[in-house]
Structures are given as C-alpha cells and as structure tokens.
C-alpha positions in Angstrom: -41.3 20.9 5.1 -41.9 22.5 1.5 -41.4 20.6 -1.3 -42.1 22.1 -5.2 -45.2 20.6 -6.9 -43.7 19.6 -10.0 -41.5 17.5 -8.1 -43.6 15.0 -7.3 -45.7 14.7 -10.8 -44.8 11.9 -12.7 -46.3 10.4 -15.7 -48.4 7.6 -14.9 -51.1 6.0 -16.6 -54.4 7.8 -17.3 -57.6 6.0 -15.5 -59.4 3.2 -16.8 -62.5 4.8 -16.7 -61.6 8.5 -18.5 -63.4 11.5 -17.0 -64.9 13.2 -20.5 -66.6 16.5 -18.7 -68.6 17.6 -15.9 -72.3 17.6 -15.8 -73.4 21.1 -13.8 -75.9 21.4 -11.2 -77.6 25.2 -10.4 -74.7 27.9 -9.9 -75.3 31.6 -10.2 -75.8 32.8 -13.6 -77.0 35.2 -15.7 -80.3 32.9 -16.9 -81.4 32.6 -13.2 -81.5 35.5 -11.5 -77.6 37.3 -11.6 -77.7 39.3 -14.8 -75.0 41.3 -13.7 -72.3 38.7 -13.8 -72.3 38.8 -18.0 -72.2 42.9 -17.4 -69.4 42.4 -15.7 -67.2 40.7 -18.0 -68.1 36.8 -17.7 -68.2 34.6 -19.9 -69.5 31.1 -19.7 -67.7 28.6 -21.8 -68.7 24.8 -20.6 -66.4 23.0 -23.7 -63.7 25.0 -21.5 -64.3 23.9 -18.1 -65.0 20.0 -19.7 -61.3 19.9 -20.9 -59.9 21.4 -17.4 -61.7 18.3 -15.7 -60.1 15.9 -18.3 -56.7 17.6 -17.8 -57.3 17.1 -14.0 -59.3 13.6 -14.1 -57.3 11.8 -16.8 -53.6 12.8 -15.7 -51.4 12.0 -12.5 -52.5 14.4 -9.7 -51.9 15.2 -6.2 -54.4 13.9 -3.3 -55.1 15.5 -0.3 -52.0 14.7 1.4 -49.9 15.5 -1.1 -49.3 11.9 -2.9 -49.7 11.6 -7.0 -52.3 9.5 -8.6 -54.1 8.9 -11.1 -56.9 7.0 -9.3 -60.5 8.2 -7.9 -60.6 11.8 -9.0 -62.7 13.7 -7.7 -65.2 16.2 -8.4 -64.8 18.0 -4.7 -61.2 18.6 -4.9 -61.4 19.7 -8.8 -64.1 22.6 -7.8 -62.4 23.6 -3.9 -58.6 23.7 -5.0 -57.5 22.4 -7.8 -59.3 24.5 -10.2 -58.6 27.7 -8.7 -55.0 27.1 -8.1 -54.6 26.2 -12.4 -56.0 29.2 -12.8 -53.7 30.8 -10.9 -51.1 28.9 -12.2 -51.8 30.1 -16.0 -52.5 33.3 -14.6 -48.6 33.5 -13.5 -46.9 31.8 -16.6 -46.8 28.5 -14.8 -48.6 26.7 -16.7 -50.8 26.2 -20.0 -54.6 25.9 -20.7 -55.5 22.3 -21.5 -54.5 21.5 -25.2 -56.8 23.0 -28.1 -58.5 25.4 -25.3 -56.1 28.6 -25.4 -57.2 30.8 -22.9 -55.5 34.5 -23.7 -55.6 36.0 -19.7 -54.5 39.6 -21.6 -57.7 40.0 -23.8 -61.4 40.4 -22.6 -62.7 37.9 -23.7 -60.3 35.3 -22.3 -60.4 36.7 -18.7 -63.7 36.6 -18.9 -63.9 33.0 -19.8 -61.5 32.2 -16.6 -63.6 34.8 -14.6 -66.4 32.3 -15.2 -64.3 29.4 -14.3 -63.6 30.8 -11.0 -67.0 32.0 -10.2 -68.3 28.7 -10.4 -65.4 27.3 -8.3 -66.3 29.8 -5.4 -69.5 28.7 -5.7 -69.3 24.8 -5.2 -66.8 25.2 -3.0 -68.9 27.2 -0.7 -71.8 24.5 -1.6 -69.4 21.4 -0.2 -68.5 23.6 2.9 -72.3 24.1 3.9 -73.0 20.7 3.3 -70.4 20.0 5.8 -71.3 22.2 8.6 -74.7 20.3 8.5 -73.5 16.5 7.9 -70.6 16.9 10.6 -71.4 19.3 12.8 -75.3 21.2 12.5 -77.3 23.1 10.0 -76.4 26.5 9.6 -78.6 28.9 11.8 -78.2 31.6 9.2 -79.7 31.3 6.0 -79.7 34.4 3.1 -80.0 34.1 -0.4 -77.6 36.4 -2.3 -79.2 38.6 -4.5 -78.1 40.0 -7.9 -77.1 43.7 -6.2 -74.0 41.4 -4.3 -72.7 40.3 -6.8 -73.2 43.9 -8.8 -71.6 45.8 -6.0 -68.2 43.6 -5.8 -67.8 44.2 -9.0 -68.5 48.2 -9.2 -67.1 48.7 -6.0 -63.6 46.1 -5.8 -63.6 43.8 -8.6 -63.9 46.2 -12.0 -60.7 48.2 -10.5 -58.7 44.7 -10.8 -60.2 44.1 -14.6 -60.0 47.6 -15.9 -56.4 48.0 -14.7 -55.3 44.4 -16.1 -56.7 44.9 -19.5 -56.6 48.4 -20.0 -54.2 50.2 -17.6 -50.8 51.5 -18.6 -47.7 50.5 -16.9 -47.5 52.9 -14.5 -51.0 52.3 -13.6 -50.5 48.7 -13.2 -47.2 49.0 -11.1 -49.4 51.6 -9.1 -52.4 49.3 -8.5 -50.2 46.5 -7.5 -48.9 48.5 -5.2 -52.4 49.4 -3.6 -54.0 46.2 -3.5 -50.9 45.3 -0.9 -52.6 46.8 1.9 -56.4 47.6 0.4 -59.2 46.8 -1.9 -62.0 49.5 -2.4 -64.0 49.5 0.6 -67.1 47.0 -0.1 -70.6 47.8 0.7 -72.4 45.4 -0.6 -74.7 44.2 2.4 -73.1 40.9 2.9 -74.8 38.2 4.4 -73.9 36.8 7.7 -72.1 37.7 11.0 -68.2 39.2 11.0 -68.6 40.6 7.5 -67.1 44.5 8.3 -64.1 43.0 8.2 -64.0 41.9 4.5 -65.9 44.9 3.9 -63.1 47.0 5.0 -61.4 45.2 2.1 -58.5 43.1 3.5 -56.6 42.8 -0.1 -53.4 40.6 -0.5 -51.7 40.7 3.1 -54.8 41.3 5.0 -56.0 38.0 3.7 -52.6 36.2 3.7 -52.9 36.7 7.9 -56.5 36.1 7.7 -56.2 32.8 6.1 -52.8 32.3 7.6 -54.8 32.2 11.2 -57.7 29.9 9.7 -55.2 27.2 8.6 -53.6 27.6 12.4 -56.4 26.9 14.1 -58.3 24.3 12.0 -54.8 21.7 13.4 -54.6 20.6 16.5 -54.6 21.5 19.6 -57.5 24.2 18.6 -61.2 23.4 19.4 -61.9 23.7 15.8 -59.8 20.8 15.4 -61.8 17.3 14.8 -61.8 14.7 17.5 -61.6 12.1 15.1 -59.5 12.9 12.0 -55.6 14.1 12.0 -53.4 16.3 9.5 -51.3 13.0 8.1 -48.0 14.8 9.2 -47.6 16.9 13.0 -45.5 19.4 11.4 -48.6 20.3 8.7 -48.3 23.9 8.7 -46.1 26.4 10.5 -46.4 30.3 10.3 -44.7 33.5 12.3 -47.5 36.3 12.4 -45.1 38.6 13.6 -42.6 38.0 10.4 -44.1 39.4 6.9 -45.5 36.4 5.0 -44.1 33.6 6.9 -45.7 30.5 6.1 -44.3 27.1 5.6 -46.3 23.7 4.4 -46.3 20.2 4.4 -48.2 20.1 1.1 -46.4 20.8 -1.8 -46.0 24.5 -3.2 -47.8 25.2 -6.2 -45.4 26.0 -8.9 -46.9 29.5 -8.6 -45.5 30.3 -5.0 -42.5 28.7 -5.7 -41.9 31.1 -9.1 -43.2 34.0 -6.8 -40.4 33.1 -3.8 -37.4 33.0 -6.4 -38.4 36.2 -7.9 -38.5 37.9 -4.7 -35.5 36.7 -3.7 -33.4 37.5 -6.6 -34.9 40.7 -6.9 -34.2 41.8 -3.2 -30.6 40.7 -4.0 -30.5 44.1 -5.4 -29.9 46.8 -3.1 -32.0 49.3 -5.1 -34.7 47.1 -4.8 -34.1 45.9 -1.6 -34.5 49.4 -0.3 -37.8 50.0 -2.6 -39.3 47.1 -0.8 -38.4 48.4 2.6 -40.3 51.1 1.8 -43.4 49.5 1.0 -43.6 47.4 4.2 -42.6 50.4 6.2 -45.5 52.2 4.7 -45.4 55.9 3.2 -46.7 58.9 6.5 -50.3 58.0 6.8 -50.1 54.3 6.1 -50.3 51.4 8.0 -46.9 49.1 7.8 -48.0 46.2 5.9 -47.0 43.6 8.9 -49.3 45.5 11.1 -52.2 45.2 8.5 -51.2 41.1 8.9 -51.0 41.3 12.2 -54.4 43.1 12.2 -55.9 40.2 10.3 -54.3 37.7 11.8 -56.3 39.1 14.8 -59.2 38.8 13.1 -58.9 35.5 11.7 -58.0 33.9 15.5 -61.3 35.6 17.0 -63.4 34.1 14.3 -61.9 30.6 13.8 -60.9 30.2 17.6 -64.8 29.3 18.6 -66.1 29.1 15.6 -67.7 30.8 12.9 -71.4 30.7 13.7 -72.7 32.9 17.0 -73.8 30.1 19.7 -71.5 27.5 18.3 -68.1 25.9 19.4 -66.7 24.6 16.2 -68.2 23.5 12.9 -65.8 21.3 11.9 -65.2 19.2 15.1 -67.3 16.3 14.4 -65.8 16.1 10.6 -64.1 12.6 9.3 -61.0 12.2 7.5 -61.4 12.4 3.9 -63.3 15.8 4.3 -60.6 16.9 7.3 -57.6 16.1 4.7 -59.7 17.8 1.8 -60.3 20.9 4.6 -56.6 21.3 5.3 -55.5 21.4 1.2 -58.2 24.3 0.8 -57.0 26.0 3.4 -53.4 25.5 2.8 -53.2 25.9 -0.5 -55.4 29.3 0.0 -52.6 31.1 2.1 -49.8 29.8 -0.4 -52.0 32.1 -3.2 -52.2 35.1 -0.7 -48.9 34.5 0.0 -47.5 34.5 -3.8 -49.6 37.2 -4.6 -48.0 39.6 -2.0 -44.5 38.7 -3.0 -45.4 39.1 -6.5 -46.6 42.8 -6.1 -43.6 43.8 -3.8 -41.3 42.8 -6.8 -43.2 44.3 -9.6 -43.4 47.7 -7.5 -39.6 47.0 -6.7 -38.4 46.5 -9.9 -40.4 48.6 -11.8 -41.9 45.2 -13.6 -45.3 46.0 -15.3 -46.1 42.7 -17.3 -45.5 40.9 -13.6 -47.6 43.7 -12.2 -50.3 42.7 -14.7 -49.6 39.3 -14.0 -50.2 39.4 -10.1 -53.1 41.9 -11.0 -55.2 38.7 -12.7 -54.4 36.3 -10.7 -55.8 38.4 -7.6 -58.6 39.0 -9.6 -59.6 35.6 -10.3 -59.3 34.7 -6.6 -61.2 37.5 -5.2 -64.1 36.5 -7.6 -63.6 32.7 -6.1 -63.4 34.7 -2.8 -66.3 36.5 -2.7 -68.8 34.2 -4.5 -68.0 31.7 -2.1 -68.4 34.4 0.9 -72.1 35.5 -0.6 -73.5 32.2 -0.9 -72.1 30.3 2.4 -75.4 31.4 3.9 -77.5 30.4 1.0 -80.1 27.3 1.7 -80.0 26.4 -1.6 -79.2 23.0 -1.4 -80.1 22.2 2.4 -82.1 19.4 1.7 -80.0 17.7 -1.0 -76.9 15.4 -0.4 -73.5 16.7 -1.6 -73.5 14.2 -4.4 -77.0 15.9 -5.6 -76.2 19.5 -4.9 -72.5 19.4 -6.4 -71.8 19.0 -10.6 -70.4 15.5 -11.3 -68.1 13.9 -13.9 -69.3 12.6 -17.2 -67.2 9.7 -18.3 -66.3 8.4 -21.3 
C-alpha cells in the first residue's frame, strides 16, 4: 500500500509545550578539527535549523508508522528522516522553507546553508545508529575517527561535481550530469573507515544505491536474521520490491510528496513516444555501458551479502536484540531512504528524456544534499565519539519555549 503524504496531514493543534530550537551537541565542523567543510561551500546557519525544528515540533506530523500528530516530537526522528527528506522536498519544489527563513537552493550561499543542514543530519543520524548497535545488540568492534582529508576527498573527488554543475553548469551540462550520476559518481578514494567500503568507493550513484538500500529495507523485516525477535513492522505487507524490475518499490509508509511528484512526471513524460524511446535508451545503456537494471541488480547483490549476516565481521545481526520504538524509527529511515533513491532516479530519466534542465538542476541538488547526509553518516559510523555517553547526551535536544 502507498498512500501520498499530504493526504494524511491535517491541521491539528500545535503542542502545549512549543519546541523553540535545538540545543547542539559536538558535530563536525570547521572550529574542531574539519576546516575543509567551509572550503567546500558550507555554511552554518543555527537561526535556520531552530525554525526547521519549530516547523517540524510545533505542527501536525507523521510518526513512525505513518499516523499524524502533534504530540511527543522528537529529536531522533527530526535529525534521521525528517530533516533530510524537507530538504529534499524544497529541493524538488515540494515544499517551502519555514516562514521568514528563505532558503534560495539556486544561489551559493543558500545551498550551502542546506549543505550544512544535511551534514549535520548525517551526522546524528549515524550517532543514534551506533548508540544502537551498542544498547541493543554490542559495541562496535571497529572504531576510526574520521579525519579532515575524508571529508576533503568527497568533496574534490564526488561531491564538488554535484555543486559546480547545479550552480554553475549550463543546460546541457546539467541534462548531461544527470544523466551520469544514473549509473556513477566519481570513483571515491578517500580511505574510508570500516569493512565493505570498495563498494561505495566504486561510487554507486542513484540506482546503485536505490538497489542497495532497496535490499537493506528487505532484509531488516522479517523472516531475515537481521530482523528483531521482539519488535514487528506494525503492518506484514511493510515493504515490497522486484530487484529484477527497474526501481520497483512499494511502501506501507506514506510517499513523500517528493516521490510522488517524481512518479507522475515520469509517467506523463513516458506517455510520449519520443521520450519513451529516450528512456529506453538510457536503461539499455549506450556500447560500453552497463544497463542500469544490471547496475541495481549489482547492488542489490551487494546490499543482501552485507545486511544478510550483518554488518560487522564476527557478528550475526546488530539490530536483532532492538525494541520497538527504535525498530519502527529503523524501518522509516530505511524506507523513506529508498523512496529518495528512488525519486531521484526517475527524476533524472525525465530530465534527460525531455530535455528538461531546471528539473535536471533540480534532481542535481537534491542528490547532492543526500549524498553529503550519505557520506557523513558513512565516515563517522565507526567513530567512538560518543561511546560512553547515552543517546540523550550524545544527540542535540529541543529548547522549548
């Protein structure tokens, strides 16, 4: 079942108790340690990320399982989905920056601002998975600090491309670029901590990571071992997918008014014959090229022999032991995460098709901003940062009114 986001949003009444901002806890930044972030185009604006949390905290919004409220927000699900996925949202036309906070996506300045945003969304988010692992299952066995040269090589070597293409590239550049990121980022280099790295280093791009996340979502629901023995997806039909159909994928969450834009698009663009035939060709591949449902077949592949056992060497599952609330919160990360790979995808098959530069550029930031959640959060799983704190210690928390 797929139901549309905004159909289930109604206005309710804000909170008693209104959220006012978020007080920060350490992330990455430029004044500890990663001076190469602000070289690279971010820009740190906290009034910013205060009114997203009031948009989010103080306004009917979806749970876990997909219900509205406007009770217990929460600080986890603002950082690990929601966040993101309003970026993504703006990002696409789908929706606005919180009122008296414009955030211009086409100018330097304001990607960098929603660079930032995202940054520090990878960041927590890779923070509350850690904690996890240890509370639920066991510490880590692998623990590596990123350093600033990480985060410098994503950019110089996969992330600038996305940037310089968005704000400065001409149509045919972005049409062209779109095109490219279908089936490959720049190859990465950067020395990534951790095991089963080479195969984001190869750069996976938009339907790499579609089948790649696509298989994580499969095998976190049951009857995988990764599966916990104690919690359950609140509906048996949570998640169904086809890896040998090009971006199949259906959800029991609701879409995010980004895939759903990105699903009508497609389709009335492949109505035309012209384009139809356009988009035949790119999944078929030009001579040389890999046809794009082998490359999600390929990552599928990958994504099944990493999440069957487990991600850690010696380990069976790290999510086995988890409870409920973090099990439902687990699922909503992951699902919504293959509905952004997915929108992406379709996105850049109809700019390409149709010859539609301000959608290339469209599809172009939004890819950006989640490849910087992306990777931050894949550089600092393995960081022992916060080992020794609790989630509500290591994580930033809400200021209320």
């Amino acid at each position: 079942m797929t139901m549309g986001l905004s159909a289930v949003v109604a206005a309710q009444a804000a909170p008693q108790d209104s959220v006012s901002g978020v007080g920060l806890t350490f992330y990455p930044w430029v004044d500890n340690g990663y001076p190469s972030l602000g070289r690279n185009g971010l820009v740190a604006d906290p009034e910013l990320l205060d009114a997203f949390a009031r948009e989010y905290a103080n306004n009917p919004h979806l749970t876990n399982t997909g219900a509205v409220t406007t009770a217990n927000p929460n600080v986890q699900d603002f950082f690990v989905w929601w966040l993101p996925h309003q970026l993504a949202n703006i990002a696409m036309g789908e929706a606005e920056p919180p009122e008296g906070h414009p955030l211009d996506l086409a100018t330097a300045e304001g990607l960098g601002r929603a660079q930032w945003l995202a940054h520090m969304a990878g960041y927590y988010s890779s923070t509350w998975l850690r904690s996890n692992m240890r509370v639920f299952d066991r510490p880590s066995l692998i623990s590596v600090t990123p350093t600033d040269d990480v985060y410098a090589q994503f950019y110089s070597q996969a992330l600038a491309q996305y940037r310089d293409t968005a704000l400065s590239g001409n149509d045919a550049q972005a049409v062209g670029f779109a095109e490219q990121t279908l089936r490959s980022n720049a190859p990465l280099t950067a020395g990534l901590p951790g095991p089963y790295t080479d195969m984001l280093e190869r750069g996976p791009a938009e339907v790499g990571m579609f089948g790649y996340d696509a298989a994580w979502l499969r095998n976190l629901l049951p009857p995988s071992l990764n599966a916990p023995s104690a919690a359950k997806p609140f509906t048996d039909n949570y998640f169904s997918a086809n890896p040998d159909v090009l971006l199949d994928a259906r959800f029991a969450l609701p879409s995010q008014p980004y895939l759903q834009d990105a699903e009508r698009s497609y389709a009335e663009a492949t109505g035309d014959p012209g384009a139809a035939a356009r988009v035949a060709e790119m999944v078929r591949g030009r001579a040389g090229q890999e046809p794009l449902l082998a490359t999600q077949q390929r990552f599928t592949a990958a994504g099944d022999a990493i999440y069957r056992n487990g991600v850690i060497p010696g380990t069976v599952t790290i999510y086995r032991g988890w409870d409920q609330e973090q099990y439902d919160r687990l699922l909503a990360w992951a699902s919504y995460a293959v509905m952004y790979n997915k929108a992406d995808s379709l996105n850049a098959l109809t700019a390409v098709a149709t010859n539609d530069a301000p959608l290339a550029r469209q599809e172009i930031r939004a890819a950006l901003l989640w490849w910087i959640y992306s990777t931050t959060y894949v550089a600092t799983i393995f960081d022992p940062r916060n080992d020794t704190k609790p989630l509500s210690e290591s994580l930033p928390r809400f200021l209320a009114d």
